[in-house]
NUTI-859626 format. One record per residue (C-alpha): residue number from 1; x, y, z. Coordinates in Angstrom, 1 decimal, always signed. Last residue first. Example, Ala and Ser with C-alpha at 12.3 -4.5 7.8 and 13.67 -1.06 7.14 Angstrom:
<recs>
REC   timi       xx       yy       zz
REC      2    +13.7     -1.1     +7.1
REC      1    +12.3     -4.5     +7.8
</recs>
This chain:
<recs>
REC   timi       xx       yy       zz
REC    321     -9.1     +4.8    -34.9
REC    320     -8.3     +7.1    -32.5
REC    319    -11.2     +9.3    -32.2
REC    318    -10.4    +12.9    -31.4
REC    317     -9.8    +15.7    -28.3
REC    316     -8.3    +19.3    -28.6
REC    315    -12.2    +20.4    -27.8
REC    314    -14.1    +18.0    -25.7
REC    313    -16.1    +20.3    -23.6
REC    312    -13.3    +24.0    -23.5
REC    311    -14.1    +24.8    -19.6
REC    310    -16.5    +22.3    -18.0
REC    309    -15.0    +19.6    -20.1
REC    308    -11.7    +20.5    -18.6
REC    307    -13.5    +20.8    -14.7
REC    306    -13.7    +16.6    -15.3
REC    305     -9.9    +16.5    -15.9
REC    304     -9.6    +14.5    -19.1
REC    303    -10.2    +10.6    -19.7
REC    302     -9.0     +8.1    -18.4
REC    301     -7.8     +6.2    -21.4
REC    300     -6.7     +2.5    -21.5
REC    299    -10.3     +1.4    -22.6
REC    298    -10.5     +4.5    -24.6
REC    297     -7.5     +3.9    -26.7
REC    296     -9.4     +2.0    -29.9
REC    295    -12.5     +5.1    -30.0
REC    294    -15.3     +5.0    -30.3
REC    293    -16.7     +5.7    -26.7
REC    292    -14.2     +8.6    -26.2
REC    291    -16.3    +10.3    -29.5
REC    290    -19.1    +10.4    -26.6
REC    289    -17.2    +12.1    -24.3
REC    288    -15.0    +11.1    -21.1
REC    287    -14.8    +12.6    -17.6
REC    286    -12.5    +12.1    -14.5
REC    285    -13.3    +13.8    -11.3
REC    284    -14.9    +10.6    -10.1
REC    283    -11.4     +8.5    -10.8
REC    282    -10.0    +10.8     -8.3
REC    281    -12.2     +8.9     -5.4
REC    280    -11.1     +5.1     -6.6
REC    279     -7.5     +6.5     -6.7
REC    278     -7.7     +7.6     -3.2
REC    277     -8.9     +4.8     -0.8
REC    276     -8.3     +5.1     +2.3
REC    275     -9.5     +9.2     +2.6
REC    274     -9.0    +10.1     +5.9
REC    273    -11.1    +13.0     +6.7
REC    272    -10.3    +16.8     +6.0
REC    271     -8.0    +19.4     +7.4
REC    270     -4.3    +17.9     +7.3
REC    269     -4.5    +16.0     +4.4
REC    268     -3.9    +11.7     +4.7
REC    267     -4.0    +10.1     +1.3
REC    266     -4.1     +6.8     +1.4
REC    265     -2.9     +4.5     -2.3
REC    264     -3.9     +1.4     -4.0
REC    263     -3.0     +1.9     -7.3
REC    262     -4.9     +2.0    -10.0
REC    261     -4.6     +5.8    -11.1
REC    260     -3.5     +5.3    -14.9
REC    259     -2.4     +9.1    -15.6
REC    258     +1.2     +8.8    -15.5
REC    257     +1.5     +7.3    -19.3
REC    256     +5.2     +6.7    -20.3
REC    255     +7.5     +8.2    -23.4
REC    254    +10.8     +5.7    -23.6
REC    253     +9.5     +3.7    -26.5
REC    252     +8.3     +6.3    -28.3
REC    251     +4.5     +5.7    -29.4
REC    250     +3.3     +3.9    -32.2
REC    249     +0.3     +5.2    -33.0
REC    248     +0.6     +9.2    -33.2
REC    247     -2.5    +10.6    -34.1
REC    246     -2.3    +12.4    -37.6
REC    245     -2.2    +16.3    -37.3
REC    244     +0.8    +16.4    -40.3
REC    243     +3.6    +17.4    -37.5
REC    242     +2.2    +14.5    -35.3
REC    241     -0.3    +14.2    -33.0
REC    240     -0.5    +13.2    -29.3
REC    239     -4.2    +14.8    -28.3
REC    238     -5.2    +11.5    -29.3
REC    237     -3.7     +9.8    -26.8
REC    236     -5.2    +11.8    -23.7
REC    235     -2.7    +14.3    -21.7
REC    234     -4.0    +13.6    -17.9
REC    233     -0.1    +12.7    -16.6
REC    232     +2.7    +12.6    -19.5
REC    231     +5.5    +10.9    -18.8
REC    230     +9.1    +11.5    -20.3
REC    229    +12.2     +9.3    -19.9
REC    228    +15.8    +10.1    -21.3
REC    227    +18.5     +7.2    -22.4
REC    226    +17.8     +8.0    -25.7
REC    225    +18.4    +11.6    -25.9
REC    224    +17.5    +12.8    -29.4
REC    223    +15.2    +10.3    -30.4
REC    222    +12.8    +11.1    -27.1
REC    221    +13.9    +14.6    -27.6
REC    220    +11.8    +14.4    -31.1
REC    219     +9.1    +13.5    -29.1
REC    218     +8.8    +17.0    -27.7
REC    217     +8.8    +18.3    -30.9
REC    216     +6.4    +16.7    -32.3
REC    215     +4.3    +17.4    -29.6
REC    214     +4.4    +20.8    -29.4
REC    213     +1.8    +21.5    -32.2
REC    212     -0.5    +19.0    -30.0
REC    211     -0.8    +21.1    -26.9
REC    210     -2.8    +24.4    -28.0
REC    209     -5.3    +22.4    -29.0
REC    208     -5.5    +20.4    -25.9
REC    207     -7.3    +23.8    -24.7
REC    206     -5.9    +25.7    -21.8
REC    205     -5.6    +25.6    -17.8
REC    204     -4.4    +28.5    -16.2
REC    203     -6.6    +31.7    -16.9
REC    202     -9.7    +28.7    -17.9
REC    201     -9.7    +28.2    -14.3
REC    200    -10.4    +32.1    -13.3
REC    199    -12.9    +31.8    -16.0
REC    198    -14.7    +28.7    -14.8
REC    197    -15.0    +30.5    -11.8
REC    196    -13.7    +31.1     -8.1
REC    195    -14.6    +28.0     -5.8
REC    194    -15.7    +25.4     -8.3
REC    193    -13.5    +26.0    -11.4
REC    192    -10.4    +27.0     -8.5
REC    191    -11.0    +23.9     -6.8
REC    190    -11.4    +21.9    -10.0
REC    189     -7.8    +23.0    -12.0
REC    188     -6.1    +19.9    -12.0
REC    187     -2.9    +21.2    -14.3
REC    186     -2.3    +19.0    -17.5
REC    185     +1.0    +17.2    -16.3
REC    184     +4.5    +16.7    -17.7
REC    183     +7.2    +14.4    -15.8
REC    182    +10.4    +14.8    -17.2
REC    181    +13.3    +11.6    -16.0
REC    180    +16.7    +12.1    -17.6
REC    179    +18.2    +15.1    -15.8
REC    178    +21.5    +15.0    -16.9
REC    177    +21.8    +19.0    -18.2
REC    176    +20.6    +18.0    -21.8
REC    175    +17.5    +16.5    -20.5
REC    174    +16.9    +19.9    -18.4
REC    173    +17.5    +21.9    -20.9
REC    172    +15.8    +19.7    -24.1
REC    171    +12.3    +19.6    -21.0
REC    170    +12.9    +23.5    -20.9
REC    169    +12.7    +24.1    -24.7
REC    168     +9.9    +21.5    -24.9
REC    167     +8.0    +23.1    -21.7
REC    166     +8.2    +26.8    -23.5
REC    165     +4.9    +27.8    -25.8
REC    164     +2.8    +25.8    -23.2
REC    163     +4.6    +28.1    -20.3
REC    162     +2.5    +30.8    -18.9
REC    161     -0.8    +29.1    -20.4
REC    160     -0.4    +26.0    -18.0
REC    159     +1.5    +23.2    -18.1
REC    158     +2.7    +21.3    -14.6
REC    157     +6.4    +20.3    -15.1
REC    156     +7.8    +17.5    -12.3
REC    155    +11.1    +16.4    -12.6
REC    154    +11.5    +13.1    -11.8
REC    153    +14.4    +11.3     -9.2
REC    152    +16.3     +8.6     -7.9
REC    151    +16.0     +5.9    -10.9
REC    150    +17.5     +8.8    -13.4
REC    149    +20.4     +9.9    -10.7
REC    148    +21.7     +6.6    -10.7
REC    147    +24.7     +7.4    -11.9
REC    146    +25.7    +10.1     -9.9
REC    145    +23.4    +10.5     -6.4
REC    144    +25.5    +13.3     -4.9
REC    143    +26.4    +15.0     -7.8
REC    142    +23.0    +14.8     -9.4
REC    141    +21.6    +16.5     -5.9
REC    140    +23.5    +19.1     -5.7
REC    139    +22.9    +20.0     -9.8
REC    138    +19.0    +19.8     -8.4
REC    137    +19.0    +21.9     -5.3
REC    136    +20.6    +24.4     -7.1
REC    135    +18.4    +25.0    -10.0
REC    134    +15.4    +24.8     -7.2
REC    133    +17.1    +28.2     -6.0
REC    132    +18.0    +29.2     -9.3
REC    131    +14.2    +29.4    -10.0
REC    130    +12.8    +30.4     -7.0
REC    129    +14.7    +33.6     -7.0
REC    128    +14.4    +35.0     -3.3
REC    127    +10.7    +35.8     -2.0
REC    126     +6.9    +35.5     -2.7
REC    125     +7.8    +35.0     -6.4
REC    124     +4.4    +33.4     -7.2
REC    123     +5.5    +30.4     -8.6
REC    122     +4.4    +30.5    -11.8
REC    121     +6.0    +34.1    -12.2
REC    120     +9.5    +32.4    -11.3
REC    119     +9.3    +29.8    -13.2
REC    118     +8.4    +31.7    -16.4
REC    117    +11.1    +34.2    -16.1
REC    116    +13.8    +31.6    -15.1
REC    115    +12.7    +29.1    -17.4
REC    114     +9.5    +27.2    -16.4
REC    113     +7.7    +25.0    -14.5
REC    112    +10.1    +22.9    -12.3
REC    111     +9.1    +21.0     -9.6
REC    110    +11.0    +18.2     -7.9
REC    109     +9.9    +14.7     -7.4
REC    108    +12.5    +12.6     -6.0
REC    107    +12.8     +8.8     -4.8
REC    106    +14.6     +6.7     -2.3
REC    105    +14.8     +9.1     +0.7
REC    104    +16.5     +9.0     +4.3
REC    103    +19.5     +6.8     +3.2
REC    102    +21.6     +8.5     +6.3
REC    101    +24.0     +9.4     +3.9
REC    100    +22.0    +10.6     +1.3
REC     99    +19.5    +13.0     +3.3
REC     98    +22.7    +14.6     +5.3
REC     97    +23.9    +15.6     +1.9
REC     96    +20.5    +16.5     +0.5
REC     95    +19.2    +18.2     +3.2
REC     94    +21.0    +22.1     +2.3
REC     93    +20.1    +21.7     -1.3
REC     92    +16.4    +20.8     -0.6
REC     91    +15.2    +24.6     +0.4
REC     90    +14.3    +25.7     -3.2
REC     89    +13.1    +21.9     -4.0
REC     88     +9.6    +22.8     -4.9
REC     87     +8.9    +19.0     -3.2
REC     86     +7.4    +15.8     -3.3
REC     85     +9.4    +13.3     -1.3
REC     84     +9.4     +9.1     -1.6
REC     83    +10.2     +7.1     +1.2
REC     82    +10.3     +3.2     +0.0
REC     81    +10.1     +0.1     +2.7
REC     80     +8.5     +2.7     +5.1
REC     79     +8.0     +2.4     +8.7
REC     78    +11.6     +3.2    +10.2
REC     77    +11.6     +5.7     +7.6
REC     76     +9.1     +7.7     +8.4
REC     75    +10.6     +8.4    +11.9
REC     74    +13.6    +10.1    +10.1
REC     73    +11.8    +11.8     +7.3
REC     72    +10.1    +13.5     +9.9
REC     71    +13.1    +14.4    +12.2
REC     70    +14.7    +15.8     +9.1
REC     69    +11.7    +18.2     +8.2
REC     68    +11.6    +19.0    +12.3
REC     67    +12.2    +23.3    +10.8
REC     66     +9.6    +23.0     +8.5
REC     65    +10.0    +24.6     +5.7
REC     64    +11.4    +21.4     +3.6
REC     63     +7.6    +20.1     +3.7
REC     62     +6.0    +22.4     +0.8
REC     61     +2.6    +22.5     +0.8
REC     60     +2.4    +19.7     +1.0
REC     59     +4.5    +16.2     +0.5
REC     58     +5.4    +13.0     +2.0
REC     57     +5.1    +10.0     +0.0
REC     56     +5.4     +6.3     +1.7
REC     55     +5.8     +3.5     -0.4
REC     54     +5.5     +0.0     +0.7
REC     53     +4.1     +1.0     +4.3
REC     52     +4.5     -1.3     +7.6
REC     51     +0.8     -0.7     +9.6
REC     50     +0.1     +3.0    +10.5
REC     49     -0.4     +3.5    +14.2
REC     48     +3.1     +5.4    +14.7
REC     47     +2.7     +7.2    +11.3
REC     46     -0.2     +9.2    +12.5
REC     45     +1.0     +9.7    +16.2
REC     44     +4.3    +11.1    +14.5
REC     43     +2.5    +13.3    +12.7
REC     42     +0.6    +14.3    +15.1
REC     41     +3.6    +15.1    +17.5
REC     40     +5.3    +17.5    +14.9
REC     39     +2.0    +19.7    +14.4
REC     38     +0.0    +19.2    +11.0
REC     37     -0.5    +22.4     +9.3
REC     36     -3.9    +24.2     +7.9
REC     35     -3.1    +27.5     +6.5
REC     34     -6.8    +29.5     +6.8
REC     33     -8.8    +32.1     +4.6
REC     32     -6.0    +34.0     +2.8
REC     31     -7.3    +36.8     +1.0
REC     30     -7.3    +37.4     -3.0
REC     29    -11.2    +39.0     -3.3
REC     28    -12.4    +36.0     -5.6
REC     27     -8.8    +33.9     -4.9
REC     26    -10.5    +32.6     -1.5
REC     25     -7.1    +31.4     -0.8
REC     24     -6.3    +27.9     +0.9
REC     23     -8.0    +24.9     -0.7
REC     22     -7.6    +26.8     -3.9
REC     21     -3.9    +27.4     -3.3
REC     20     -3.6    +23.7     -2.4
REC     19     -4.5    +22.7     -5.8
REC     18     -1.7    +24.7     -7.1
REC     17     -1.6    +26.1    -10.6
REC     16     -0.9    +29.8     -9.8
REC     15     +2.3    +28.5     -7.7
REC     14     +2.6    +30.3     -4.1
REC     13     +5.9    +29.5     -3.2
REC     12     +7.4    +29.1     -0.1
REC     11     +4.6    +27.1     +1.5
REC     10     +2.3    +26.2     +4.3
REC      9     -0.7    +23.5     +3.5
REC      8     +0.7    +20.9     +5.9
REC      7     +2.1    +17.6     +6.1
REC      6     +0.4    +15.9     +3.4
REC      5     +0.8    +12.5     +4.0
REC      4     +0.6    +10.0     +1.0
REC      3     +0.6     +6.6     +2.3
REC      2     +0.9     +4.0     -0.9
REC      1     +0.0     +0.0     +0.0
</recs>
């Protein structure tokens, strides 16, 4: 089983994507409404009475804030087979020595959205340069782990309109720098649909049409670097097209599909109810279309973000046949 503990809601950034921005502003009249945060001794109460853990995720907000961050990891992994952190990575740099030699963390995700420019506007730019920050954290952490940097870590890029015209450049970057593993997701934009407006949401999140030009692009990295990995999370098939608008069949052998949530997994936020069974509950915010029911992929396909057909119905989307 997967334990995902969400630590708390506070945060260094404030990314314009974030679910845990809409949990947290009331973005109508831009105030905050609450920051909800486990304390220290919860969190160890919650992992004391959990039972052994295959993969344990801790995330946010953003848990390299908190000043017991180490004493965390440390009492997680005495119940976890495989820790895994989710993180901005601004603050990482200064954990990662101590995190490797005490063999605190098998797996990294680490966001990064944009270049410099981009990055830092996605983020919010509450403070510092988020950008060379993170920048940091990552060349620290490929010299400590080396070789098996690719199996240690992803890099996490979540789209929205700030940097659709700029993922491809920054996935080559990234690739080219020895960062072999790009994770890409379409933004999950329902607490600011249902809390602001579909028009707020539709300021992030865009139409699959503006996706498929970069595609061929994108893939072409896949030839260019063949060692490299990229997955895409809630990105349909058929928005995968080639330079000619045909759907691309036969897909690279080193491109992966995130979006296949089968796994069993807990998710454990700070301000609501356990929920045991999380990727039975996200499968509710999925939503197909009619053409979804013809087509070849659709048994394989999840779908798109249900607050996606709210905002631009099944446009960018096509029968694979």
């Amino acid at each position: 089983m997967d334990y995902d503990l969400k630590v708390g809601y506070a945060c260094n950034n404030k990314c314009l994507h974030c679910v845990v921005e809409s949990f947290r502003y009331d973005r109508s009249n831009n105030e905050e409404v609450k920051e909800f945060n486990y304390k220290y001794g919860e969190i160890i109460n919650i992992v004391d009475n959990l039972e052994p853990i295959d993969n344990f995720v801790v995330t946010g907000g953003e848990p390299t804030i908190r000043k017991d961050f180490m004493r965390i990891l440390r009492h997680v992994r005495k119940k976890a087979k495989r820790v895994s952190l989710q993180t901005n990575g601004r603050l990482l740099g200064q954990y990662i020595d101590d995190i490797a030699k005490e063999g605190l963390i098998d797996y990294f995700v680490i966001a990064m959205h944009g270049f410099e420019e981009t990055h830092n506007k996605v983020t919010g730019h509450k403070s510092g340069n988020p950008y060379q920050e993170t920048l940091a954290s990552l060349r620290k952490l490929k010299e400590v782990c080396g070789k098996e940097l690719k199996h240690k870590m992803r890099i996490e890029i979540v789209l929205s309109w700030l940097n659709v015209n700029e993922f491809v450049d920054l996935a080559d970057y990234l690739i080219a720098e020895g960062f072999l593993n790009i994770g890409i997701s379409y933004p999950h934009l329902d607490g600011f649909a249902r809390t602001v407006s579909l028009d707020y949401a539709r300021s992030i999140g865009f139409p699959y049409t503006e996706l498929s030009p970069h595609i061929p692009k994108l893939f072409s990295l896949l030839d260019k670097y063949p060692n490299s990995e990229i997955g895409f999370e809630m990105i349909p098939d058929c928005v995968l097209k080639d330079e000619n608008g045909n759907h691309i069949t036969n897909l690279p052998h080193n491109y992966y599909n995130m979006s296949a949530h089968n796994r069993e997994i807990t998710v454990n936020f700070p301000d609501r109810p356990l929920t045991e069974n999380f990727a039975e509950k996200i499968k509710q915010s999925y939503k197909k279309f009619d053409i979804c029911n013809k087509c070849t992929k659709c048994c394989d396909c999840v779908g798109v973000w249900e607050e996606y057909g709210d905002m631009y119905g099944s446009e960018g989307l096509s029968t694979i046949r």
